[in-house]
C-alpha positions in Angstrom: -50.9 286.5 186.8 -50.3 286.5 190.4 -54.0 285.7 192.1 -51.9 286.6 195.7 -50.8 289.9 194.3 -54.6 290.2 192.8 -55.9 289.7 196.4 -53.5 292.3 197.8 -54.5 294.7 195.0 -57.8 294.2 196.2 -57.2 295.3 199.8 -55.5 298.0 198.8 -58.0 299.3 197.3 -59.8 298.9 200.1 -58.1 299.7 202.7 -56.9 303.1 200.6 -53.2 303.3 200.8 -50.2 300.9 200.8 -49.6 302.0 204.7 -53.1 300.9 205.8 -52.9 297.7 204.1 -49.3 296.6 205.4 -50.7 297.8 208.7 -53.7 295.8 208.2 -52.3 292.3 206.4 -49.1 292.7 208.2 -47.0 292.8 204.4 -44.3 295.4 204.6 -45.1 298.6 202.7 -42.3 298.2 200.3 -43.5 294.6 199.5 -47.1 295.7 198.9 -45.6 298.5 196.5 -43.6 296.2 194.3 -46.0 293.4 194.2 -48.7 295.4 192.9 -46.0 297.2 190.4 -45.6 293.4 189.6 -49.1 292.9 188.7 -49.3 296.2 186.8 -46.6 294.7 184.7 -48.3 290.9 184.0 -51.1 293.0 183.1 -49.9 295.2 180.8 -51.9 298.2 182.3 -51.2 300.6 184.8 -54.4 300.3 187.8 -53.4 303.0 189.9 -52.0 306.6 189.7 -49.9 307.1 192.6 -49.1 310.4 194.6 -47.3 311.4 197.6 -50.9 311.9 199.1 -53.4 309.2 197.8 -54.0 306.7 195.2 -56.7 306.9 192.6 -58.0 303.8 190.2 -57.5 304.2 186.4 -60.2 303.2 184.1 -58.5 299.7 183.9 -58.1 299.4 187.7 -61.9 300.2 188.4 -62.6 297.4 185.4 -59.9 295.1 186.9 -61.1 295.7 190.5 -65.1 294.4 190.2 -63.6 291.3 188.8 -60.9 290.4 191.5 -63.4 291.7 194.0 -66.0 288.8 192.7 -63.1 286.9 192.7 -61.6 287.0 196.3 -65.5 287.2 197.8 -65.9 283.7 195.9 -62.4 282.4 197.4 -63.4 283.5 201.1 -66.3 282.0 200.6 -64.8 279.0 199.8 -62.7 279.2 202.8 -65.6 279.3 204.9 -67.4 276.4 203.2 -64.2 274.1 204.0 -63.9 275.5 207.6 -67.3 274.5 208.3 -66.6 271.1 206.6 -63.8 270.2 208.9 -66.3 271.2 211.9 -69.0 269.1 210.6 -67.3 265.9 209.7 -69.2 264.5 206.2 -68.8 263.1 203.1 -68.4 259.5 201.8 -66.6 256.5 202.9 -65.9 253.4 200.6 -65.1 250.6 202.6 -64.2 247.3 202.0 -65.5 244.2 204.7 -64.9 240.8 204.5 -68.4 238.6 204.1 -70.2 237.8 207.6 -68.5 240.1 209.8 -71.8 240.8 211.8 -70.4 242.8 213.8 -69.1 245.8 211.8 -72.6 246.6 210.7 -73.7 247.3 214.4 -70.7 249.8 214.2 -71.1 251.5 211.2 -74.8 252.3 212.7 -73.1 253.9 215.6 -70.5 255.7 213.4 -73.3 257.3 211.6 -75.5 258.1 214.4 -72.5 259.7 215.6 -71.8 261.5 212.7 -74.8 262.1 210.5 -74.0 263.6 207.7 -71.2 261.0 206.5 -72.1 258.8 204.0 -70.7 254.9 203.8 -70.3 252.8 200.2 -69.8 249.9 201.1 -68.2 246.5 199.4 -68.4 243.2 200.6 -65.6 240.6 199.2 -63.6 238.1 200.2 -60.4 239.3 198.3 -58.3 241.8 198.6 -59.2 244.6 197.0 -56.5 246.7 195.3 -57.5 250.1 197.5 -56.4 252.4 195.0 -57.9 250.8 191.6 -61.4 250.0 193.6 -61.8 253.3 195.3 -61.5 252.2 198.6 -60.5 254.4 201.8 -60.2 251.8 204.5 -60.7 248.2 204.4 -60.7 245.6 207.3 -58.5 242.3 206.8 -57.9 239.8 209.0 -54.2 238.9 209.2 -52.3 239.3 205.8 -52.7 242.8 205.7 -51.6 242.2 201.9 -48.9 244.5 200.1 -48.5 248.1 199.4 -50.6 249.5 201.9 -50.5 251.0 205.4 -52.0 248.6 208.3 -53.5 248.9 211.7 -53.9 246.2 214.3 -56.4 247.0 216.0 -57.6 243.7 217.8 -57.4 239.9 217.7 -60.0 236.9 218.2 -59.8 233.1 218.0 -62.2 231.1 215.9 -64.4 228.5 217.9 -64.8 224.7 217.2 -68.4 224.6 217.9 -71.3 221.7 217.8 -74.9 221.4 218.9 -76.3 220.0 221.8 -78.2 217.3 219.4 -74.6 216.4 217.3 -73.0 215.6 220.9 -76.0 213.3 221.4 -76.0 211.7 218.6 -71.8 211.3 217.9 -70.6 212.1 221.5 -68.4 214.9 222.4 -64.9 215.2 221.2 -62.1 215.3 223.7 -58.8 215.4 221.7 -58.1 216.8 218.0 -57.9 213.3 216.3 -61.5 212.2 217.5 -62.5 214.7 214.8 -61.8 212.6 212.0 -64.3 210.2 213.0 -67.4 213.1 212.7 -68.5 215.1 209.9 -67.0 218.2 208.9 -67.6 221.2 207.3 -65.1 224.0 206.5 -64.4 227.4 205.2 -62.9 226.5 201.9 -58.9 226.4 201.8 -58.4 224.3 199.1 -60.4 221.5 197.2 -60.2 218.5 199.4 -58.4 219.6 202.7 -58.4 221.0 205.7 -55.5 221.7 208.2 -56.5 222.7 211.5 -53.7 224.1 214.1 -55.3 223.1 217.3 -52.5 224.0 220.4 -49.5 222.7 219.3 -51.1 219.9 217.2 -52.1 219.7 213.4 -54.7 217.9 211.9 -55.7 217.5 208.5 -59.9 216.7 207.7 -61.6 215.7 205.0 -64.4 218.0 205.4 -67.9 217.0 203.7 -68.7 220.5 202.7 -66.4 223.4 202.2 -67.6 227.1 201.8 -66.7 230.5 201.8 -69.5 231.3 204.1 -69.5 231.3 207.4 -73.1 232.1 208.0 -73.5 228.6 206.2 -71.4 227.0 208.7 -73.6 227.9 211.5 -76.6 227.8 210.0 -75.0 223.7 209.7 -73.8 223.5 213.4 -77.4 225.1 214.7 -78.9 222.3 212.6 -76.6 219.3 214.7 -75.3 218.3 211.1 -71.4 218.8 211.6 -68.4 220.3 213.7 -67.1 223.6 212.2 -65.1 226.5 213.9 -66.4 229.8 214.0 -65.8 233.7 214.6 -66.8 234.5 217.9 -68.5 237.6 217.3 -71.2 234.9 215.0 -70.9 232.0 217.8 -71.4 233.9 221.2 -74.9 234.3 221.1 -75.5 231.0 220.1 -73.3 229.2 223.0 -75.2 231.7 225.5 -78.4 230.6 224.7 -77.6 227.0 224.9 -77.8 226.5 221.1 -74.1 225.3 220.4 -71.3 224.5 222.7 -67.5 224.9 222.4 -65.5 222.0 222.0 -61.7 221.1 222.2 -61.2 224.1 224.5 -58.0 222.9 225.6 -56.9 223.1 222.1 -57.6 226.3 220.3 -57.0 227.5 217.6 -54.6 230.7 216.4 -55.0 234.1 217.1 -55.9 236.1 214.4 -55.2 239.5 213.8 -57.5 242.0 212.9 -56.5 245.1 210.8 -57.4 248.0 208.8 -55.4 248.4 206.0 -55.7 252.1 203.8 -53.5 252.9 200.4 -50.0 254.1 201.5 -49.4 257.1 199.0 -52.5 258.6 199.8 -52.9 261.4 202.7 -55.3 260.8 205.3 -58.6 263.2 205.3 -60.1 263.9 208.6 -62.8 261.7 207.5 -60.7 258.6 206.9 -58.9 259.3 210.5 -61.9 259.7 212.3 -63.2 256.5 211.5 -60.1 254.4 211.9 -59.7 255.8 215.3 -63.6 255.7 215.8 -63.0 251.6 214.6 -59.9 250.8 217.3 -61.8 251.7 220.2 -65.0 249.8 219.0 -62.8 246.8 218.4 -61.2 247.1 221.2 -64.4 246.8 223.7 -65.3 244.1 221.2 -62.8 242.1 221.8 -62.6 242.7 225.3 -66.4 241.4 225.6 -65.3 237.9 223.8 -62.4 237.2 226.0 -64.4 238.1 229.0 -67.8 236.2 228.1 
């Protein structure tokens, strides 16, 4: 069965005559005619008796009619319901965040201030997920936006190499890349023994002491005075504003790194999904803007 030709049926009946409902839908009066011929046919019943002057419901037409009625009520309804969803932006996002980036979870308070009635599920990994096998809308990356998926630059940053004030008194402060195998070290963990910094136009590989996969370890060493480490920005800034670590090798720094949010490639983009990504470049963007600057 036709549910379009059911819905025309309906406003035929209605409306009272073919002529009214073309006039009122816009259908020519010859299409309305054989489409509800059409559905008579599917049917197997007849659901109107038809005269030069008016149309009357048969007994199946009446019967037929309180059901489509329901039917079409239920469906405008519906329309209504998603209207007043794409007004009111909600629903849920699953995102994906790399560990210790402080600084998304100051913008995802703002997102949802801005936008109460959105919920975020949130999963914090170091991998990359596979978007479509975890569930994931959007997920931020830095560089390698990895295969198969559609990605978004939507700023970059440098890492600091950072020490204390207490370190620099007790080792003295660096002033080219190979006085930093001569201090302790610690790292975010590359492999098991090594680390290669690109400082400039130099490389250097350390032997760090400690290796880990977080970087709020790293400072949490550096604030301490045990080690040189680099850092993201967005976790140092504070830190060298308040006197509590200072940037070293500034001549040399490190390479830029992209950041970008990455979203499966096959999959259409709800409202949702393209509100945030836009909402996320122009946060980034003043973001990054504030690091370069301070």
């Amino acid at each position: 069965m036709d549910l379009n030709a059911a819905a025309l049926f309906v406003k035929v009946v209605s409306y009272g005559s073919f002529s009214a409902t073309s006039r009122q839908t816009g259908v020519p009066v010859a299409t309305v005619s054989r489409r509800i011929a059409e559905l008579e046919k599917s049917l197997g019943f007849r659901l109107l008796e038809r005269t030069t002057r008016y149309l009357r419901l048969t007994d199946a037409g009446t019967a037929f009619y309180d059901c489509a009625l329901r039917g079409v009520d239920a469906f405008e309804t519906g329309l209504a319901v998603l209207e007043n969803h794409q007004q009111t932006l909600a629903g849920t996002l699953r995102l994906s965040l790399p560990p210790a980036f402080v600084p998304w979870r100051q913008l995802l308070r703002e997102f949802q201030r801005r936008y109460p009635h959105v919920k975020v599920d949130l999963f914090v990994t170091e991998r990359q997920v596979n978007l479509i096998e975890d569930g994931i809308d959007v997920a931020l990356r830095v560089g390698d936006p990895g295969g198969d998926v559609i990605s978004q630059e939507i700023g970059d940053y440098r890492h600091i190499l950072t020490v204390s004030p207490t370190f620099i008194q007790q080792y003295g402060e660096p002033t080219r890349p190979a006085d930093l195998l001569e201090l302790p070290y610690a790292s975010w963990r590359v492999s098991a023994s090594a680390a290669t910094l690109q400082l400039a136009n130099q490389q250097i590989e350390l032997r760090p002491y400690l290796q880990t996969n977080d970087y709020l370890h790293l400072l949490e060493l550096a604030l301490a005075g045990d080690c040189v480490t680099e850092l993201p920005p967005f976790l140092a800034q504070v830190h060298i504003i308040n006197g509590r670590l200072k940037p070293i090798l500034s001549r040399y720094p490190l390479p830029v790194r992209q950041l970008m949010l990455v979203y499966p490639g096959r999959k259409q983009l709800s409202r949702l999904v393209k509100t945030y990504i836009d909402f996320c470049a122009r946060w980034v963007d003043e973001l990054c803007q504030s690091l370069k600057t301070s």
